[in-house]
C-alpha positions, 0 to 999 in steps of 0.5 A, spaced: 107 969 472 113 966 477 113 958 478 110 960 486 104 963 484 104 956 479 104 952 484 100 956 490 094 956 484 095 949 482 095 946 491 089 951 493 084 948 497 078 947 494 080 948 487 084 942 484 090 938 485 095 935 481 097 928 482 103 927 486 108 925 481 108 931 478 112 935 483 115 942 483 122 939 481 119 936 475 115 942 473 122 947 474 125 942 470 120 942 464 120 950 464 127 950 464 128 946 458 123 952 455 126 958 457 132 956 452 127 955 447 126 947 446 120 945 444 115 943 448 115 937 451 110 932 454 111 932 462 112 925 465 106 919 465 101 920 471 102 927 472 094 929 470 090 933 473 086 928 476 079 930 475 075 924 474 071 922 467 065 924 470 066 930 473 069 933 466 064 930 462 058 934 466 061 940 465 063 940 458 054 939 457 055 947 459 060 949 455 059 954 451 063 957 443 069 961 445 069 965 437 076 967 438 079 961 439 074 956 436 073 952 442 067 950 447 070 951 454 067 952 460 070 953 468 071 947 473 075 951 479 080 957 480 080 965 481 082 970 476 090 969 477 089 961 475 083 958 473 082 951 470 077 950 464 076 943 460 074 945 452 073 940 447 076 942 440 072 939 434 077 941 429 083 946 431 085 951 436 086 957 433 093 959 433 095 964 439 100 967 444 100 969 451 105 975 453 104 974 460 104 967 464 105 960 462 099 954 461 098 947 462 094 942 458 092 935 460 089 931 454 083 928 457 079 924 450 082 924 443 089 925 439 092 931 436 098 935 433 100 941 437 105 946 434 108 951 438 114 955 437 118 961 441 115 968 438 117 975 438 113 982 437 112 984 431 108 990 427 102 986 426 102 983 434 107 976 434 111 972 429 113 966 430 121 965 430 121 957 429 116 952 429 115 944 432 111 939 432 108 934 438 103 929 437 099 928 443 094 923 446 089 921 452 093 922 458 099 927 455 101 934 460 105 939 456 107 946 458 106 952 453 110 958 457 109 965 456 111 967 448 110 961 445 104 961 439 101 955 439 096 951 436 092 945 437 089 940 432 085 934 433 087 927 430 083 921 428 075 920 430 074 920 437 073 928 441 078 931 443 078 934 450 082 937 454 083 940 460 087 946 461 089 951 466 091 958 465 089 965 468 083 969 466 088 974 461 089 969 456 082 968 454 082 976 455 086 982 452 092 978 453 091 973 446 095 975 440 092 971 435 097 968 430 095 965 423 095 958 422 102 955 424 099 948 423 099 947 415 106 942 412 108 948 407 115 948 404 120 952 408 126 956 406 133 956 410 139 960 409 146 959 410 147 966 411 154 968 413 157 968 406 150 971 402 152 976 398 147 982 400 144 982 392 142 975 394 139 976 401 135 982 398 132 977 393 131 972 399 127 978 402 122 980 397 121 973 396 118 971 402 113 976 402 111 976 396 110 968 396 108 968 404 114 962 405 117 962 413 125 964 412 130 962 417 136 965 416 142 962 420 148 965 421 155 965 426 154 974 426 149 978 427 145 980 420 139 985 420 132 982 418 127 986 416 121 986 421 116 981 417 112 975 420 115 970 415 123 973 415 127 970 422 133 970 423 137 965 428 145 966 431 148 959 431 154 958 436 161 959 434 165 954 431 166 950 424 160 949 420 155 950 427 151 955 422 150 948 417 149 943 423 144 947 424 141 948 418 141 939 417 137 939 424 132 943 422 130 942 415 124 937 413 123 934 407 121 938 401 124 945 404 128 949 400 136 951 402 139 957 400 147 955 400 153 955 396 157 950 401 156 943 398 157 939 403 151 942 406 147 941 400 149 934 400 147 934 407 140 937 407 139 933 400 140 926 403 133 928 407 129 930 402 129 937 401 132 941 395 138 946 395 140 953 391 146 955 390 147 964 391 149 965 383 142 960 381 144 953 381 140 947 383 142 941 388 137 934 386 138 927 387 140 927 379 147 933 380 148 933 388 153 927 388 157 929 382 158 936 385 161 934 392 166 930 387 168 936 384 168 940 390 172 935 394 178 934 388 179 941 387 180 940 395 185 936 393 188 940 388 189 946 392 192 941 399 197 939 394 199 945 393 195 947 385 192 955 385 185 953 383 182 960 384 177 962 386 169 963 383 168 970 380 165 976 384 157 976 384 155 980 379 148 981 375 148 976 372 148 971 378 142 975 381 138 974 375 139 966 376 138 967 383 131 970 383 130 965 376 131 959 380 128 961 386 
């Protein structure tokens, strides 16, 4: 959907109106933000659509179940090509992707989490690429564009309703349904540029057959085997781009797969856990001796010492690889 036909959609008499603080500048900004990837992000105050409590508490009294996305909604006003429903969510969204054309959300009553994150096709419909969190209350509007799974889950005791507008086809043939991309599971980051190949394989298998989310992060083009749990992103040229990434993105309790101890350091200090390619452990107990060993032989080698270097990966350093993991 072109921002026109937003707009021509959102301003057509009769139907509904957003408030004047939400200008087309301010929608054109937020979309802009999306078309690089950023994570969703709530649009200024007062930017709702100004629908009364009134009007949207009567309609909700005719809602009807939606079984796909596990939602009541019913239609307040709109055509076939943008249309706008209020829903209440007793527990969560059911998570899924439209294809073609973007929606915009207005939290009415409650408080919730929404996840969402640029996708891409894959054999089984959609896989999610990343994944970003967003709390929301009464009063936020947000912006899921087209290609974006998201999913939204209530928080607290009191309902959780939402208006939101969107064309006919989302509710329709054009909704992938995702799983669950809600849940706090551990997820597995990979410094992907000196990886050895027999690592990257184990890697691969590893993440289909305990089902873990695997971000590989590299500064060159890798292939990735098609698989709804396997992503892969290309960081920007420079020194250690790839590893500021990888800090940026990894939470507490995630696995990072890394023989650069400065990263393991990095991402240890917030909590997560790292794994050297040749089956090493990186904690709290050994990280700090590491790095110290790591930075002397750096020393060593400025001041002229031939250290060497580690030994080619062999068998044996896959079998304690796999180990470890």
């Amino acid at each position: 959907m072109r921002v026109d036909s937003v707009f021509a959609g959102l301003n057509k008499k009769g139907d509904f109106v957003m408030t004047a603080v939400l200008t087309k500048s301010l929608y054109c900004q937020a979309l802009l933000q999306i078309a690089v990837g950023a994570p969703v992000a709530k649009l200024p105050s007062n930017s709702g659509f100004d629908i009364a409590q009134t009007v949207w508490q009567t309609a909700l009294e005719k809602a009807i179940p939606d079984q796909i996305a596990q939602i009541r909604h019913v239609c307040l006003a709109g055509d076939e090509s943008w249309r706008l429903h209020v829903a209440e969510i007793s527990d969560r969204v059911t998570c899924h992707v439209h294809e073609d054309g973007y929606e915009v959300y207005e939290i009415v009553s409650g408080s919730g989490t929404l996840y969402s994150g640029p996708s891409a096709k894959s054999s089984t419909g959609a896989r999610l690429l990343s994944r970003h969190s967003l709390q929301v209350t009464s009063g936020d509007v947000f912006i899921v564009p087209e290609g974006y799974a998201h999913q939204l889950v209530k928080r607290g005791d009191a309902p959780l309703v939402i208006i939101f507008a969107c064309p006919d086809s989302h509710l329709a043939e054009d909704r992938i349904v995702l799983a669950d991309i809600c849940e706090e599971h551990p997820k597995l980051f990979v410094d992907a540029d000196a990886l050895p190949g027999a690592a990257r394989d184990i890697l691969f298998r590893a993440a289909q057959r305990v089902k873990i989310t695997t971000h590989f992060v590299a500064n060159k083009p890798l292939r990735m085997p098609d698989s709804e749990y396997i992503s892969f992103e290309l960081a920007g040229q420079g020194f250690d781009v790839a590893d500021a990434r990888i800090v940026e993105l990894v939470s507490a309790g995630d696995i990072v797969v890394t023989a650069d101890i400065p990263l393991a350091a990095a991402v240890v200090e917030k909590g997560a856990l790292a794994v050297d390619p040749r089956g090493e452990l990186y904690s709290d107990e050994n990280i700090k001796e590491r790095l110290f060993v790591r930075d002397f032989m750096d020393t060593l080698r400025k001041s002229g010492a031939t250290t060497g270097g580690p030994p080619p990966y062999g068998i044996k350093d896959s079998r304690a690889f796999a180990a470890q993991l």
